[in-house]
C-alpha positions in Angstrom: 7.6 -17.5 -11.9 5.4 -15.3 -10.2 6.6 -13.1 -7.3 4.8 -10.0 -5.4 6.1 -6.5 -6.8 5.4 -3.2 -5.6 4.7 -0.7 -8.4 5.0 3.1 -7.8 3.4 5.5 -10.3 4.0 9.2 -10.0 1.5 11.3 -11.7 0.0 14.9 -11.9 -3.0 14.9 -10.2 -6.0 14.4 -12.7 -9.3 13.2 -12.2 -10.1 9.9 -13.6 -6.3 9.0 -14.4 -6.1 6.3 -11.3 -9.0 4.4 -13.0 -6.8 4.9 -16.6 -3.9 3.3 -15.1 -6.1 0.1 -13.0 -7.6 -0.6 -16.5 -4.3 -1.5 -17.4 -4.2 -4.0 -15.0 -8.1 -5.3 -16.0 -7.3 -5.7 -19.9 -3.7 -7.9 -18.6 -5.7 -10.0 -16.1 -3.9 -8.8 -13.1 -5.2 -9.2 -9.6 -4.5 -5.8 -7.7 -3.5 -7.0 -4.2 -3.5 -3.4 -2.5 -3.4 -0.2 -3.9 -2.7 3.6 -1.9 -2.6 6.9 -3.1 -1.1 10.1 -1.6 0.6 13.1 -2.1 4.4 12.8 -2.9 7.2 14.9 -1.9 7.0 16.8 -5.0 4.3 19.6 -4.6 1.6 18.5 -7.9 2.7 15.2 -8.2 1.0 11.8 -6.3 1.8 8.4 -6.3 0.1 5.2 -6.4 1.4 2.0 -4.9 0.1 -0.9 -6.7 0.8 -4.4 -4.9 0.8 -7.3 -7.5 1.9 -10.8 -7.7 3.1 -11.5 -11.2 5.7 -12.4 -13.4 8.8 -10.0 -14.1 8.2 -9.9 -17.6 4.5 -8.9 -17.5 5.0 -6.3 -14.7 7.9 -4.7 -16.9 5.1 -4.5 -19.7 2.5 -2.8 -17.0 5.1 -0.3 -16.9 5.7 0.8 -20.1 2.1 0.7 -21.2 1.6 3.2 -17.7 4.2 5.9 -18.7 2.3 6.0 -21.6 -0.7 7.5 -20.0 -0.7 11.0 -20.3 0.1 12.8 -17.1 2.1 10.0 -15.3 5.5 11.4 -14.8 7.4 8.1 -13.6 6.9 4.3 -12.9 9.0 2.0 -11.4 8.8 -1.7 -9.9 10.2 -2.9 -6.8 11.0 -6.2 -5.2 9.9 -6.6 -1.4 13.6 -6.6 -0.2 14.2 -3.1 -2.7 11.6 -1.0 -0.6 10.5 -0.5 3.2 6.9 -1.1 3.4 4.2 -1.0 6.1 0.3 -1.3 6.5 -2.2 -0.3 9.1 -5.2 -2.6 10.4 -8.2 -2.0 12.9 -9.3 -4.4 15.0 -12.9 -3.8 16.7 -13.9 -6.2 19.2 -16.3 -6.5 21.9 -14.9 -4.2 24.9 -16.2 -7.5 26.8 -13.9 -9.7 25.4 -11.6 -7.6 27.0 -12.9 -7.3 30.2 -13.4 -10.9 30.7 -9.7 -11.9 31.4 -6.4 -10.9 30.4 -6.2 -13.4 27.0 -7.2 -10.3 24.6 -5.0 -7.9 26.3 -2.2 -10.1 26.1 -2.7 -10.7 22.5 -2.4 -7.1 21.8 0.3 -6.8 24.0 2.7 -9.5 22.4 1.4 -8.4 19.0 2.6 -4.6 19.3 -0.5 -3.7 19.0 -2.2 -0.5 20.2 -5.9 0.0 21.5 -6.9 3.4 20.2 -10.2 3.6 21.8 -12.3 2.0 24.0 -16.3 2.5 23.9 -19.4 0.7 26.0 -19.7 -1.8 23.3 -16.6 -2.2 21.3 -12.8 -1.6 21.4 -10.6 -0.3 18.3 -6.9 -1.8 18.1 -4.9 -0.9 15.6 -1.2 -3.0 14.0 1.3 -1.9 11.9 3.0 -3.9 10.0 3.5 -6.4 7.1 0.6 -8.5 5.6 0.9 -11.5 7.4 1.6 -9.3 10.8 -1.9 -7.7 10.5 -3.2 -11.2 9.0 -1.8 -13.1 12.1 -3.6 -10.7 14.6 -7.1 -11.1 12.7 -6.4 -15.0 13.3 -5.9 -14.3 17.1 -8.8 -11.6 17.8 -11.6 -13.6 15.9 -12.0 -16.1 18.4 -13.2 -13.4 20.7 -16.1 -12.4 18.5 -14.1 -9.5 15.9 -17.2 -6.9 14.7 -15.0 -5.3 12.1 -11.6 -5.3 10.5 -10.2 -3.3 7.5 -6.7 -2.9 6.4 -4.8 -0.3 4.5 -2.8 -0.2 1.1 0.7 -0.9 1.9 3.2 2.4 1.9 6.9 2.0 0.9 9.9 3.8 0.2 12.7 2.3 -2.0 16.1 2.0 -0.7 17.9 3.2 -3.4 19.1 6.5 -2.7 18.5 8.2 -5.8 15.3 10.6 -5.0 12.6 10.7 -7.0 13.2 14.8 -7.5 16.0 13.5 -9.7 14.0 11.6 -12.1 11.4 14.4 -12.1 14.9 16.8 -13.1 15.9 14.0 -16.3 12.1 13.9 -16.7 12.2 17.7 -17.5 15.3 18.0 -18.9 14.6 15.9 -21.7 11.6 17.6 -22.6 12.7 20.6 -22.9 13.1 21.2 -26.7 16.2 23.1 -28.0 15.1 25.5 -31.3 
């Protein structure tokens, strides 16, 4: 059965090796959902978060065939419930929508939403929060005429405790070669 996993990739940080590791996904047939890079909190090394919604078995395969890849460190998959995850969205609508009555601010307001700027023409909001958080604000604003919207990659952190600068120690203990 399929279910939505959250796939986090350590690597060094080489050119071309995020389009390496989404071929994976192309030659398996797997629709990325989101995808972010950053920097991680060990100094050379970046992660990916890959969003898919797949079977257990097949992600498990995706895995292996990723720490395969020369100069990924570490790969893991997480279950939504396993990780603490976010995304951004911004909203720009007409700044007349606005200033026509108090529906749009009240939308905002009882979505915990934020205006970040307002201009002559148009007004950026922005939402945090899961998917269908962001998705149910789009549904609200578009009514009132929404010029643009984009969305982030989502951003997690597991809840296990074990830190990733453990793995990166095991990583590096085992290979180290002993003459």
């Amino acid at each position: 059965m399929k279910e939505e996993f959250t796939i986090s990739v350590f690597t060094e940080d080489k050119i071309g090796l995020l389009n390496r590791v989404s071929i994976i996904f192309t030659r398996r047939h797997i629709n990325i959902e989101s995808i972010t890079a950053s920097a991680s909190e060990v100094e050379g090394v970046h992660r990916y978060f890959i969003v898919v919604e797949e079977e257990e078995s097949l992600v498990v395969k995706v895995i292996q065939q990723i720490e395969k890849q020369v100069d990924v460190v570490k790969a893991f998959y997480h279950r939504n419930d396993e990780m603490v995850h976010q995304e951004i969205a911004l909203y720009k609508v007409p700044t007349s929508a606005l200033a026509s009555g108090e529906d749009v601010e009240e939308i905002i307001r009882s979505s915990n939403a934020r205006i970040l700027t307002v201009e002559a023409e148009f007004t950026i909001i922005e939402k945090t929060g899961h998917k269908t958080d962001t998705q149910a604000l789009y549904n609200k604003l578009e009514p009132y005429g929404l010029l643009g919207f984009v969305r982030s990659g989502r951003v997690a952190i597991p809840k296990q405790m074990k830190e990733f600068k453990e793995y990166m120690a095991e990583v590096e203990k085992a290979s180290t070669f002993r003459y």
